[in-house]
N, C-alpha and C positions, 0 to 999 in steps of 0.2 A: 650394795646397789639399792637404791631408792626407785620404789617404784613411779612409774609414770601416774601422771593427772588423771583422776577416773572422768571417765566419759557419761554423762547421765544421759540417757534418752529422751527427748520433747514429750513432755505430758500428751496424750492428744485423747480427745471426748470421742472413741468411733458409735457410743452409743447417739448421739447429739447427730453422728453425721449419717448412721443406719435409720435414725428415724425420718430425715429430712428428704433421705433417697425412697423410703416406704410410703411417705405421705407424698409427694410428685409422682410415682408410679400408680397409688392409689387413687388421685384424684385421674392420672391419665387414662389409668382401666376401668372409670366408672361405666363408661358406656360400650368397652370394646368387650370385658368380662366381669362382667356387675360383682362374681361372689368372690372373686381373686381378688378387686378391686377394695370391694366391703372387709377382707383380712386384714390386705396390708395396711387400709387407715387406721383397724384399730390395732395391730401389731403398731406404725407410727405413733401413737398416743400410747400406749406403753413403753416403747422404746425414747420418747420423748421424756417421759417422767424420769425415766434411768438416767440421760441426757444430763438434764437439768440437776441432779443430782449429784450426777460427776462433775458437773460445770462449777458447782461450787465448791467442791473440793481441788479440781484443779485447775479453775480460772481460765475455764477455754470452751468454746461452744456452745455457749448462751444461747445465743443467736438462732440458729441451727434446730434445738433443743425447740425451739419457743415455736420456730417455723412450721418441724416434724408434730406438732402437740395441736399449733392451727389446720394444718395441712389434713390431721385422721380424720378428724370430726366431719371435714368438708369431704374426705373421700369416704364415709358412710352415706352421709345425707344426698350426695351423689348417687350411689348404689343404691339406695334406696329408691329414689326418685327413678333411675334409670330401671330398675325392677318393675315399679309401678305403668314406667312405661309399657314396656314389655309387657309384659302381662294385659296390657289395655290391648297393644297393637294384637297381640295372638288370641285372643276372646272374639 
């Protein structure tokens, strides 16, 4: 007996797709919870670098990668800005 056809699993980038989900949640918490907010952008922009990294070894999640990498930067500068608020409104 000959064994059957082996079955390979789809590559897939979940680093490319954990950062895209961190940087959306990040930018969305900038003003409901500024330091949860301020994490996961840059948790996103590291998980973005890993991304991008996988993406070219296995040709999937560019995109995704590039999104989670734009998305941290703006959920800091968010947090920050929405801190600075905060801090004006309770002074």
């Amino acid at each position: 007996m000959y064994p059957g056809p082996r079955r390979t699993l789809p590559a897939n980038n979940n680093f490319a797709v954990t950062s895209l989900i961190q940087g959306i949640l990040g930018v969305l918490n900038a003003f409901i919870v500024p330091g949860l907010g301020f994490i996961l952008g840059v948790m996103a922009c590291i998980f973005g670098g890993l991304g991008m990294s996988r993406a070219n070894k296995v040709g999937k999640g560019q995109g995704m990668a590039i999104a989670g990498i734009v998305l941290g930067p703006i959920a800091i500068i968010l947090n920050i800005l929405a801190g600075i608020v905060w801090a004006g409104i309770n002074s």
